[in-house]
C-alpha positions in Angstrom: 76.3 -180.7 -177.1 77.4 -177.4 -177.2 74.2 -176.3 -178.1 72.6 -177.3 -174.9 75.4 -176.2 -173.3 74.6 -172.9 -174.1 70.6 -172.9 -173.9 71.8 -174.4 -170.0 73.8 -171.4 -169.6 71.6 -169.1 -170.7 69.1 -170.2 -168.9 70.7 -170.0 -166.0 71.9 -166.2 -166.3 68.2 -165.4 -167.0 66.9 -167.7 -163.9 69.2 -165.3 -161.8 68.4 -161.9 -163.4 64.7 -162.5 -162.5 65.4 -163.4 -159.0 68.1 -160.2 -159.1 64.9 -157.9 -160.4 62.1 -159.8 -157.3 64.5 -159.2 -154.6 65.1 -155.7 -155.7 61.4 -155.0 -156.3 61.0 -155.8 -152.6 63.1 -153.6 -151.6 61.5 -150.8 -153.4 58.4 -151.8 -152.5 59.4 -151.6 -148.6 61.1 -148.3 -149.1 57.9 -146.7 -150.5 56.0 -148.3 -147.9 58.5 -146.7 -145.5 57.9 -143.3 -146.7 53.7 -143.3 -146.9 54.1 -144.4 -143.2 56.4 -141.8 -142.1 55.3 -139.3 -144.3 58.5 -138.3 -146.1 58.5 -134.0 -147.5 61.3 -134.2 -149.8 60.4 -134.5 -153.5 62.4 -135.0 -156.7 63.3 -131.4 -158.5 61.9 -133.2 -161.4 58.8 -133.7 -159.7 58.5 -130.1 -158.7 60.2 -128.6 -162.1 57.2 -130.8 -164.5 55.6 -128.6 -166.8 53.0 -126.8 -166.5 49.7 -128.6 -165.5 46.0 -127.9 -163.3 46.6 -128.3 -159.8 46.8 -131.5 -158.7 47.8 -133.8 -155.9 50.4 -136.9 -156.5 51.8 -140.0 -154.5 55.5 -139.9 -154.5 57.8 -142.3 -152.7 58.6 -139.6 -150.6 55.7 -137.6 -149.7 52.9 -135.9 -152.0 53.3 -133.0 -153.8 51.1 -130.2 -155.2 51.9 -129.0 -158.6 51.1 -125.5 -159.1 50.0 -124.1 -162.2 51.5 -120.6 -162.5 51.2 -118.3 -166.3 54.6 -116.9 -167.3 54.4 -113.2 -168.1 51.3 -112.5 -165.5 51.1 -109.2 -163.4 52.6 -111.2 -160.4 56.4 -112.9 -161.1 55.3 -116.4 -160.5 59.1 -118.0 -160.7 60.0 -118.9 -157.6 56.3 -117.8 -155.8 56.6 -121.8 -154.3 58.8 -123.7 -152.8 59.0 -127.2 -153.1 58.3 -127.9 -149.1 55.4 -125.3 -149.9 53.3 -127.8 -152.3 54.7 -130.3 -150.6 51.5 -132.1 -148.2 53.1 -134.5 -146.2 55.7 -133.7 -143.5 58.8 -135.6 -142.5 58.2 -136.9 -139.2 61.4 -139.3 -137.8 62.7 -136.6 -136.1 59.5 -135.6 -134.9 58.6 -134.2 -131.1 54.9 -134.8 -130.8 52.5 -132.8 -127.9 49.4 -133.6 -126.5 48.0 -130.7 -125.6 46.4 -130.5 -122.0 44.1 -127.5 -120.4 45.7 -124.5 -120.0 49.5 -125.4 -120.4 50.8 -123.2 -123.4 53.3 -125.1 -125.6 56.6 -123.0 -126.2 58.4 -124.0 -129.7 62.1 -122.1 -129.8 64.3 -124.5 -132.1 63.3 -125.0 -135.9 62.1 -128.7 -136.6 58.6 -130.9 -136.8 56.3 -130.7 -134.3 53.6 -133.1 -134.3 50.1 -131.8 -132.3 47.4 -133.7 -131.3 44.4 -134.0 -128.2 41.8 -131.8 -127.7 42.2 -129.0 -125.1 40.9 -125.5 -123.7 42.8 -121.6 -123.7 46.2 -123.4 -124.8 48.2 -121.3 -127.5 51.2 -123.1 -129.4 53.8 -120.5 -129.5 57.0 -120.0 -132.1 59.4 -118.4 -131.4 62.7 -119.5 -133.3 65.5 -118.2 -135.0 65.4 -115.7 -138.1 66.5 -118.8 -140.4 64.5 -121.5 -138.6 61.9 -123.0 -140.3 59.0 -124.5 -138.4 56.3 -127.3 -139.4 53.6 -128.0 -137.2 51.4 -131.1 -138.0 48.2 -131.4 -136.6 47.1 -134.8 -136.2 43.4 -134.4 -134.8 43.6 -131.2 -132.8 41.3 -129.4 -130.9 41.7 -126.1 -129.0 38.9 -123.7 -127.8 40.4 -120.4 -126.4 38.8 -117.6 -124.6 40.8 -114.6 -125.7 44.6 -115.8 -127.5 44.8 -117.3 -130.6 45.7 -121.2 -130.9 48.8 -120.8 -132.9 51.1 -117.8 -132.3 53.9 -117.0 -134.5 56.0 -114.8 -133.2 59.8 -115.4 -134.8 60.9 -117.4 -137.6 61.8 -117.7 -141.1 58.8 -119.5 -141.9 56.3 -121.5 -140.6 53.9 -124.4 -142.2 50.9 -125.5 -140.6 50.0 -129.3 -141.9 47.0 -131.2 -141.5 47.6 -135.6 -141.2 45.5 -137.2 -144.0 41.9 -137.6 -142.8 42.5 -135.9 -139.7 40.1 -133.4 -138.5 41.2 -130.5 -136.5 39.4 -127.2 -134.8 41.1 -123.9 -133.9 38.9 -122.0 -131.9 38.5 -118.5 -130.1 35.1 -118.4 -128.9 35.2 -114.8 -126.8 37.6 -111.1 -127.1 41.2 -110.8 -128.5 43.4 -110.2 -126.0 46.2 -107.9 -127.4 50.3 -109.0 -127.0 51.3 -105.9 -125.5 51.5 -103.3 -128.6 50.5 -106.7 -130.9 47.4 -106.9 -131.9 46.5 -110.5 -132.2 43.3 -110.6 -133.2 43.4 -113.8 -135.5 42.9 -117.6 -134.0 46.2 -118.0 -136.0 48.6 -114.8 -136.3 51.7 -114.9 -137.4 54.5 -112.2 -137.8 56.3 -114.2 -140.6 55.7 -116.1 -143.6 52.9 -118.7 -143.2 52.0 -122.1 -145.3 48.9 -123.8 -144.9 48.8 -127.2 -146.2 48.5 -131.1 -145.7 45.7 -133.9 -146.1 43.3 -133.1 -143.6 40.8 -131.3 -142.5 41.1 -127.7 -140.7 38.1 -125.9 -139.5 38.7 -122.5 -137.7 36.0 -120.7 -136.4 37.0 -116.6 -135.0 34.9 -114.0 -133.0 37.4 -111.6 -135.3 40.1 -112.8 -137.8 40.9 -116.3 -138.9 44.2 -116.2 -140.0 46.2 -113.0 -140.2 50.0 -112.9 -141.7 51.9 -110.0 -141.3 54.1 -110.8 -144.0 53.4 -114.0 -147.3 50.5 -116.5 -146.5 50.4 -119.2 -149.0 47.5 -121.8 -149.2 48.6 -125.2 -151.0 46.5 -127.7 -149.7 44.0 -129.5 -147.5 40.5 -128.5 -146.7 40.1 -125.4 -144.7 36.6 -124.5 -143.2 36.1 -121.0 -142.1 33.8 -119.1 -139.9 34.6 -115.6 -138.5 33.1 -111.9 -137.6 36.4 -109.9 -139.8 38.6 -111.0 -142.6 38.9 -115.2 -143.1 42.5 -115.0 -144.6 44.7 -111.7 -144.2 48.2 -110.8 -145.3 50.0 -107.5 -145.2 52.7 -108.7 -148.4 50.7 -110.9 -150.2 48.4 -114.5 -150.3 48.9 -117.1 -152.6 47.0 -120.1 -153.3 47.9 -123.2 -155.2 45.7 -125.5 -153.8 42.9 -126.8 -151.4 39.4 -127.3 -150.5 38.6 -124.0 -148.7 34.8 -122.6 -147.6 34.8 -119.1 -145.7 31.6 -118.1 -144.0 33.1 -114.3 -143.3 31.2 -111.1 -142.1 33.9 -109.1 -143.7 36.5 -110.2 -146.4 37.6 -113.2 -147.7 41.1 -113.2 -148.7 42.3 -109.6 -148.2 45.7 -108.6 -148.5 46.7 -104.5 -147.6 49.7 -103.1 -145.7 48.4 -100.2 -143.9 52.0 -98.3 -144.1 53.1 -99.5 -147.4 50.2 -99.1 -150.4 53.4 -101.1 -153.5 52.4 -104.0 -151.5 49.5 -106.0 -150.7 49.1 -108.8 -153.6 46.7 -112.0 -154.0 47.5 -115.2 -156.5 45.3 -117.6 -156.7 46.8 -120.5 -159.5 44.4 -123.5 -158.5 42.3 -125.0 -155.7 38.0 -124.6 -154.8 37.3 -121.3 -153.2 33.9 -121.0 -152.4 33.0 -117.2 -150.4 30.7 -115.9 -148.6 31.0 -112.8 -147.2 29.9 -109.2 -146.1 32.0 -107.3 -148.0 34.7 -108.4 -150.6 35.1 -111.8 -151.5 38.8 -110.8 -152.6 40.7 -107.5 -152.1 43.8 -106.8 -153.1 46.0 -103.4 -152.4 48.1 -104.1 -155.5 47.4 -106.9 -157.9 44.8 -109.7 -157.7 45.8 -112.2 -159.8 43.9 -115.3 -161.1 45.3 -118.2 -163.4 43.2 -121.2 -162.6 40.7 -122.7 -159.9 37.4 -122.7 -159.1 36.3 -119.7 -157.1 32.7 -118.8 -156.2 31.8 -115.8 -153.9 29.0 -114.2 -153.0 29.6 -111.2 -151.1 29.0 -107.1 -151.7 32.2 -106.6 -154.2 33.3 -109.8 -155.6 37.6 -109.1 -156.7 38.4 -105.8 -155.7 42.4 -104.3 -156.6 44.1 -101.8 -157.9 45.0 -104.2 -160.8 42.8 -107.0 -161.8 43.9 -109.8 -163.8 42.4 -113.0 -165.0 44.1 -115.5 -167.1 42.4 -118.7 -166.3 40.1 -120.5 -164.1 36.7 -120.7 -163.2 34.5 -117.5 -161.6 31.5 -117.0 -160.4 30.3 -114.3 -158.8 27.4 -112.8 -157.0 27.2 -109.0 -155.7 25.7 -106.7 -154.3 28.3 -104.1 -155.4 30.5 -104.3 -158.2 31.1 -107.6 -159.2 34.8 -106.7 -160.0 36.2 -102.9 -159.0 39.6 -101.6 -160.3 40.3 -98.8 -157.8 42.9 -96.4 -157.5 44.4 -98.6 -153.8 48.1 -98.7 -155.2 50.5 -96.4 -156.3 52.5 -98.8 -157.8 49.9 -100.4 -160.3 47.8 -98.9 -163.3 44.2 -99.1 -162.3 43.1 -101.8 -165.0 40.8 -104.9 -165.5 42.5 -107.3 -167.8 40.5 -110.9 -169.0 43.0 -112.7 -171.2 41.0 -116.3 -170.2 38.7 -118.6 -167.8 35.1 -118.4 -167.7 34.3 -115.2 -165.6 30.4 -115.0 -164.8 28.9 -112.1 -162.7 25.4 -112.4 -161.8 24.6 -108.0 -160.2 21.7 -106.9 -157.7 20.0 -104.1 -158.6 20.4 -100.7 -158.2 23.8 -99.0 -158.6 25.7 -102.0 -159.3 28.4 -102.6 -161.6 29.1 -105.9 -163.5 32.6 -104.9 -163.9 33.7 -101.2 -162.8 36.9 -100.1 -163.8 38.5 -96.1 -162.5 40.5 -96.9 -165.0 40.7 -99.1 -168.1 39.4 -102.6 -169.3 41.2 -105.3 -172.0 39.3 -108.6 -172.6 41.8 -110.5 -175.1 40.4 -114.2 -173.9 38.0 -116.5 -172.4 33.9 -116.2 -172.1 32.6 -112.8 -169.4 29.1 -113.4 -169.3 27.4 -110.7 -167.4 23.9 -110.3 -165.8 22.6 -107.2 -164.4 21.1 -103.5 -165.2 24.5 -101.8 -165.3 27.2 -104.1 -166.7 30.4 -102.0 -167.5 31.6 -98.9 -166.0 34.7 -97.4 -166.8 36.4 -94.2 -166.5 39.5 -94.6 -169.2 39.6 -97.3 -172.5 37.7 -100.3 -173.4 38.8 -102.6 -175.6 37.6 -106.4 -176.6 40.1 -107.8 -178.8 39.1 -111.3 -178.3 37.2 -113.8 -176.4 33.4 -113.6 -175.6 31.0 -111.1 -174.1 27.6 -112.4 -172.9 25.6 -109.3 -171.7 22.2 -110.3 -170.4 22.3 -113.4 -172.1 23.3 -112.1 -175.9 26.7 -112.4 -176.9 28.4 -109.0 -178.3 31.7 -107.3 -179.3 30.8 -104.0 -177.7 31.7 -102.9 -174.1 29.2 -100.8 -173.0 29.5 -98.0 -170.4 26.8 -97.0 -168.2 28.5 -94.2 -166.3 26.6 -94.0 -163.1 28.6 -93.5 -159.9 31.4 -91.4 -160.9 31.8 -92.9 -164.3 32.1 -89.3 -165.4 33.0 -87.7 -168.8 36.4 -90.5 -168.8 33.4 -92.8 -169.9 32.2 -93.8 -173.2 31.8 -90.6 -174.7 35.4 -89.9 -175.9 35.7 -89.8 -179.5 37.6 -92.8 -180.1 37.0 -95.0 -177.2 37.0 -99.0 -178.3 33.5 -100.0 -177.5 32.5 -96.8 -175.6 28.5 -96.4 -175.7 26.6 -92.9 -174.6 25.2 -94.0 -170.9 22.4 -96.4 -170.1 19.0 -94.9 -168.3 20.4 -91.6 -168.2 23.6 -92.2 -166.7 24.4 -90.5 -163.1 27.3 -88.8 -161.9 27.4 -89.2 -158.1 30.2 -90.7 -156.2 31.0 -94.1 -156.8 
């Protein structure tokens, strides 16, 4: 008797644990459901503190989050290079004030806050103007603008300011005729903003610019989304610095890619680039730096007259291809804050050279490859005008693999070259070697 006693009372207790555990699975179920629909930013720090990983995109309860993956001990400090709203792609909307833009009628943001933008409309400009700590997010939820001469988004004052795309939404920032300047502001991008930029979010952004696409006169960071670029002048500019985590991003450019220069201040001027698909075509640089470009991961294809062009050139990871007309990567003197240096410590770096005086990789000052495969095709591989060393890793130079960087010296190249007793891998020049300005 006791016996069953028990076995009842057992029973019993685990009849109402399980309907304990349904009732609260509900619940959870409706609060995730809550969150996808409303498209909640805040993330877990454990969800932006996980270790190191390649860039990817996750479903959280309460939004979705890019995980950057940054190397410790880079050029760049990488610490605290992202916030967590920065990576993350959804935006919180219940508090919300949405527009629908109309012909003509400028919209006016002054207050931080979300902002959600939709319709399609001509010559209409979305202006911010907040507070030094205000932080701005405007959504765009299938937007259109075409504008004569102003750009579609105009940030003039704010902490910072994140422009988010809805997921599968397809939006178009256009400026179809001539910049019209600010008074003494230039605004000669179909987004420009003073501050600090973030482009993110699920959609899709195409921006198409008789000048500029986006300029930043301060830090532009790319996280997310897929960004479609066509424009006469630079795609992405930034006078402090760009960084990219993430995103689907094409640029159709008749100048630079991503290109990152303060025209009063040479210590600045910095691109990261830690994940995302890049793929370049442009007239002149696919990426210049003034300082540092640095890479860590992603896939980045460009096909332009320089292909990474900085004072300081560093690649620890990811996946390069590049075609040039030029130099396929140039270490120049820009920065007096850097040592002119290429440095390969990883990724897969391939560099396919026209012909003529072209440079695989060109170097005013030295070159270190401690990692990862360079594979090189072209007449004039290596010019350098300090030290070459290859202490690890693999060289492919017109298809044979070798432990010797050669140095062919033509364009200003020099007597720095290969010929100083001593040099690591330093070869007397190929076909006679010129010495003519770079």
């Amino acid at each position: 008797m006791f016996k069953k006693l028990s076995v009842f009372i057992i029973a019993a207790v685990l009849t109402a644990s399980m309907a304990a555990c349904g009732i609260q699975n509900k619940e959870s179920s409706s609060t995730s459901a809550d969150g996808n629909s409303s498209s909640q930013s805040s993330v877990s720090e454990s969800s932006a503190e996980k270790s190191e990983s390649k860039s990817e995109s996750k479903s959280e309860s309460s939004g979705v989050i890019t995980t950057a993956k940054t190397t410790s001990g880079g050029a760049i400090d990488t610490t605290d290079l992202f916030t967590e709203r920065d990576l993350t792609q959804t935006a919180d909307t219940t508090d919300a004030k949405t527009y629908t833009v109309s012909d003509g009628e400028n919209i006016n943001i002054t207050a931080a806050g979300v902002y959600i933008l939709t319709g399609s409309a001509k010559n209409v400009t979305v202006s911010v103007e907040a507070g030094d700590e205000d932080k701005v997010q405007l959504v765009l939820d299938g937007l259109t603008l075409t504008n004569d001469s102003s750009p579609a988004i105009y940030v003039k004052n704010a902490d910072k300011v994140f422009v988010t795309t809805t997921e599968g939404s397809e939006n178009s920032l256009t400026v179809s005729g001539s910049f019209t300047a600010d008074g003494e502001t230039n605004t000669d991008a179909v987004i420009f903003s003073k501050d600090d930029l973030v482009l993110n979010g699920q959609g899709t952004l195409k921006i198409s610019s008789t000048d500029n696409a986006v300029s930043c006169k301060d830090d532009l960071k790319i996280t997310g989304g897929t960004i479609n670029v066509e424009c006469t002048s630079d795609a992405f500019e930034a006078n402090e610095s760009i960084s990219v985590a993430d995103g689907n991003i094409t640029i159709n450019s008749q100048k630079d890619g991503l290109h990152a220069e303060n025209d009063e201040d040479n210590t600045t001027g910095s691109i990261y680039i830690c994940g995302g698909t890049i793929n370049i075509t442009a007239g002149s640089d696919g990426i210049q730096a003034t300082t540092v470009a640095q890479i860590d991961d992603g896939t980045i294809t460009t096909s332009s007259s320089e292909g990474i062009e900085a004072t300081y050139v560093q690649i620890n990871g990811g996946k390069i291809s590049i075609s040039a007309t030029d130099d396929g990567i140039n270490a120049a003197a820009k920065s007096t804050a850097q040592s002119v240096k290429v440095e390969i410590n990883g990724g897969e770096v391939t560099i396919d050279m026209g012909q003529g005086d072209t440079d695989g990789i060109d170097s005013n000052g030295d070159i270190l490859i401690t990692g990862g495969t360079v594979d090189i095709t072209g007449q004039s591989t290596f010019d350098y005008d300090g030290t070459a060393q290859k202490t690890g890793g693999t060289l492919i130079i017109n298809g044979e693999e070798t432990d010797t960087i050669p140095n062919q010296m033509m364009g200003g190249g020099g007597m720095g070259g290969g010929m100083q007793p001593g040099q690591d891998g330093g070869e007397m020049p190929q076909n006679g070697g010129g010495f003519g300005m770079r």
